[in-house]
C-alpha positions in Angstrom: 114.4 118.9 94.0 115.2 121.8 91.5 118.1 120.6 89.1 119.7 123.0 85.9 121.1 120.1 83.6 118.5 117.5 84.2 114.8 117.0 84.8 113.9 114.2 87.3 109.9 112.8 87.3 108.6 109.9 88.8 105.6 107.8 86.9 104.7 105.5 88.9 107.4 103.0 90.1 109.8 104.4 87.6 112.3 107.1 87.9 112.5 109.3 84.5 115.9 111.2 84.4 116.4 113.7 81.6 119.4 114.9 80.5 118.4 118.8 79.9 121.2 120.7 78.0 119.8 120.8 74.1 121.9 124.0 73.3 125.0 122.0 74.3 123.5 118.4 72.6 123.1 117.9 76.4 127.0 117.6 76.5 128.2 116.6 80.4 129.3 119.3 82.4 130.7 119.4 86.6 127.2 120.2 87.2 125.2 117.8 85.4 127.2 114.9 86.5 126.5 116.3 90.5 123.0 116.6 89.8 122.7 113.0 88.0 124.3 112.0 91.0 121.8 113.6 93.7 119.4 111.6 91.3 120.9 108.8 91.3 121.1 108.8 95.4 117.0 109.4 95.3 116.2 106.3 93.0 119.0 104.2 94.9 117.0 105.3 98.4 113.4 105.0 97.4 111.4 102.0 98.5 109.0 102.8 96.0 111.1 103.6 92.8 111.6 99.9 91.0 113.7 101.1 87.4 115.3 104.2 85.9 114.7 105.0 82.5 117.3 107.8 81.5 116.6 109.9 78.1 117.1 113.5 76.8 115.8 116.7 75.7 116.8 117.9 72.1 118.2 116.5 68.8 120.8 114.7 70.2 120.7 112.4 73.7 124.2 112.9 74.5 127.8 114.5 72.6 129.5 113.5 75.1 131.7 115.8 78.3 131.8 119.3 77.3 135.1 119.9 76.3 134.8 124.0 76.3 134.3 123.7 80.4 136.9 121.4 80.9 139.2 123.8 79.7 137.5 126.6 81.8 138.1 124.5 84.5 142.3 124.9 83.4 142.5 121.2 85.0 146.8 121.5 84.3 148.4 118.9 87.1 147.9 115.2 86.9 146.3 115.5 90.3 143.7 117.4 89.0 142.9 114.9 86.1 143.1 112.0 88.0 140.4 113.6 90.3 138.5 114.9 87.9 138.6 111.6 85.7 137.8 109.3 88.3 134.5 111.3 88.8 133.4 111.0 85.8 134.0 107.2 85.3 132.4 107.0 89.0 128.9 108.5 87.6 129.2 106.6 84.5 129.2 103.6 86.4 126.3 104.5 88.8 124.2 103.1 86.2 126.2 100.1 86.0 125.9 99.4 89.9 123.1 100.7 90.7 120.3 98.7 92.3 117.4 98.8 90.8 117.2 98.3 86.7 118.5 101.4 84.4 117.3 102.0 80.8 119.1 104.6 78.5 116.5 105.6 75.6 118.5 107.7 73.2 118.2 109.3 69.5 120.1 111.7 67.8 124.2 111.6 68.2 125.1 109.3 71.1 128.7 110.1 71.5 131.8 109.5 74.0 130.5 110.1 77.3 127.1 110.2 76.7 128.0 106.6 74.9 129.6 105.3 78.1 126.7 106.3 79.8 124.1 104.4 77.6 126.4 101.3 77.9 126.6 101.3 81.6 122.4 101.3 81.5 121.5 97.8 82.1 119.1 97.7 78.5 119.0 100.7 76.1 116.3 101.5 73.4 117.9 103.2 70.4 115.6 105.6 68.0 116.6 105.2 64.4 118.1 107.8 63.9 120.7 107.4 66.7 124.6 107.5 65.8 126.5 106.2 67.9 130.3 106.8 68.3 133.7 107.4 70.2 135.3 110.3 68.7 137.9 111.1 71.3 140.9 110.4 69.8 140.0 112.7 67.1 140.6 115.8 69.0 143.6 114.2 71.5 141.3 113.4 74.2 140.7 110.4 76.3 138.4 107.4 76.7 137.0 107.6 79.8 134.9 104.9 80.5 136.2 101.9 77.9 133.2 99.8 78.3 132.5 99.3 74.4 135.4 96.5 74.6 132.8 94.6 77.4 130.0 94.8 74.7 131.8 93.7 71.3 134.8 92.2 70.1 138.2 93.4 70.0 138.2 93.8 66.1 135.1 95.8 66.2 136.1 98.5 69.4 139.3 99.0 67.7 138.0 100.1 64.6 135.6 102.7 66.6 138.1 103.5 69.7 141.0 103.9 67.3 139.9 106.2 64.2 137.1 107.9 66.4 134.1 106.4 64.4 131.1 108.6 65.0 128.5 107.5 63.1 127.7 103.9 63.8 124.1 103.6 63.0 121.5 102.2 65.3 120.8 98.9 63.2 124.8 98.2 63.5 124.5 98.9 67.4 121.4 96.7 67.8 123.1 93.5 65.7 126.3 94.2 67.9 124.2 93.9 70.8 124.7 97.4 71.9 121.3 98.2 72.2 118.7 95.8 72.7 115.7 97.6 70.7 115.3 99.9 68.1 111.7 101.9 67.5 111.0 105.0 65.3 111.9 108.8 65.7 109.8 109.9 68.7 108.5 106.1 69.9 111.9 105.4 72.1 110.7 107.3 75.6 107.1 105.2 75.3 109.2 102.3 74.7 111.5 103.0 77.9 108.9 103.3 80.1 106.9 100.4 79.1 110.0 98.2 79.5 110.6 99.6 82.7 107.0 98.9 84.1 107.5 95.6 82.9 110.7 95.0 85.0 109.0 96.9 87.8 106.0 94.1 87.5 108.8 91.6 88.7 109.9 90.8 92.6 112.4 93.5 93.6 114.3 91.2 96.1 115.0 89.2 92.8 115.1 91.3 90.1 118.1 93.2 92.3 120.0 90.0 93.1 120.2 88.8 89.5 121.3 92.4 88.8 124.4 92.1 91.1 125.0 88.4 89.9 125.1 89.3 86.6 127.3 92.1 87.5 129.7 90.0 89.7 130.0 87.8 87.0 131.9 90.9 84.8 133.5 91.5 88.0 135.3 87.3 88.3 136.6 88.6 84.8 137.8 91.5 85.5 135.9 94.2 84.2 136.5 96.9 87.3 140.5 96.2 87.2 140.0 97.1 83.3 138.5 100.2 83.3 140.3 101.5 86.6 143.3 100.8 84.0 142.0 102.4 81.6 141.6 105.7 83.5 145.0 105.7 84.5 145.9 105.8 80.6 142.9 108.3 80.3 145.1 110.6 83.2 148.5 109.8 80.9 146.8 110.9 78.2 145.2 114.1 79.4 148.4 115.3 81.0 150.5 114.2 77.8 152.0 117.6 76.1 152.4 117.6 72.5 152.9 119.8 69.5 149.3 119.1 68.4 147.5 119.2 71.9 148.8 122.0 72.5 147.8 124.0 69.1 143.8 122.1 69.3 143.9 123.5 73.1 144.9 127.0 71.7 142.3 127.2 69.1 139.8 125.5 71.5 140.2 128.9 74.3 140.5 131.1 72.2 138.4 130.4 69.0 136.1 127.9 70.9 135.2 124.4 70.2 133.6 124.3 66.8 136.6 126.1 65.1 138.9 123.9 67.6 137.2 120.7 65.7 137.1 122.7 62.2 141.1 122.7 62.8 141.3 119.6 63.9 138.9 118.1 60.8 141.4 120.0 58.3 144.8 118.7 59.5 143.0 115.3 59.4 142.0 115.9 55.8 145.9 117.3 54.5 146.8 114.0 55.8 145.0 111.3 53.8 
């Protein structure tokens, strides 16, 4: 299976999925989230395949979806947004709901999307470097996947969701119970997979029944109304015109993104 954003390798009983755009900080494009999931669909089918460990290529595991192709894409109508947006939660939560046991090892910026995605991994291993953040509403964008609520307190995802913290350090994360390790630069991919052979050690019959209790359990309280919510204000908010979406979306086609978030950085800075 011959994939352009991702590498997929089997050691073993685990699946090793690698998110494999480290020009872009492996930021999530229409065609990685198709190939994670023709991946997904493999591990989900295979007998033999007991856990997942998903990691990345690069300096960074994840920045997030890449905002330069979604405005190539010119998604305008609230049809198009809705569509597109409940794709990418759909993926996301792949993770979530799928059936055998999904690690996220991740180092470097761990940002929006690629966030989400680490959250919807059943354990995660941070490196020490790792920042971790949700910087959407920086830059007028949405939340896609508003998991981080499901994790932490109220107090503590307002302060990230709501001034688009982006730097949450890994020791933070792990005492938040974010993450459930943290290892040195380098060590977190050695550290996946020996947790994942661990898990793989374990009866499959059971170890995917407690999955889907523990996941029904987040279900009784609600969690899949909450986040199906949460995309509809995600759509609202993507098809919202203003003044200053309209000037960042300018800048963003015509300048590109790093002069789009220059801008953006500036008007923040005239304001305090």
């Amino acid at each position: 299976m011959k994939f352009e954003t991702i590498e997929f390798a089997l050691q073993g009983p685990v699946a090793i999925v690698t998110l494999n755009r480290p020009d872009k900080l492996n930021a999530i494009n229409a065609t990685m989230l198709e190939e994670l999931n023709l991946a997904l669909d493999r591990v989900e089918l295979s007998e033999s395949c007991l856990a997942l460990v998903l990691n990345a290529n690069g300096r960074s595991f994840c920045a997030g979806f890449d905002l330069q192709a979604g405005m190539e894409a010119k998604r305008s109508g609230e049809a198009e947004w809705r569509a597109a947006i409940e794709y990418d939660l759909e993926v996301i939560m792949r993770f979530w709901h799928l059936s055998k046991p999904t690690i996220a090892v991740v180092h470097g910026h761990v940002l929006a999307g690629g966030f989400e995605m680490a959250l919807a991994c059943d354990m995660s291993i941070a490196e020490s470097n790792s920042l971790f953040g949700e910087p959407e509403l920086r830059f007028g964008s949405s939340i896609v996947a508003l998991l981080l609520p499901w994790f932490t307190n109220p107090k503590r995802s307002k302060k990230m969701l709501l001034s688009g913290q982006d730097r949450m350090s890994a020791s933070e994360a792990l005492q938040l119970g974010i993450v459930n390790e943290v290892v040195e630069p380098g060590e977190g991919l050695t550290r996946g997979l020996a947790l994942a052979r661990e898990v793989a050690l374990m009866d499959a019959d059971s170890v995917r029944m407690t999955k889907q209790a523990i996941n029904q359990t987040y279900e009784i309280m609600g969690m899949g109304e909450a986040l199906k919510m949460a995309a509809d204000t995600s759509v609202k908010i993507e098809t919202l015109e203003t003044p200053l979406r309209r000037q960042f979306n300018q800048i963003l086609r015509e300048q590109g993104l790093k002069q789009a978030l220059a801008w953006r950085e500036e008007r923040l800075k005239k304001d305090d």
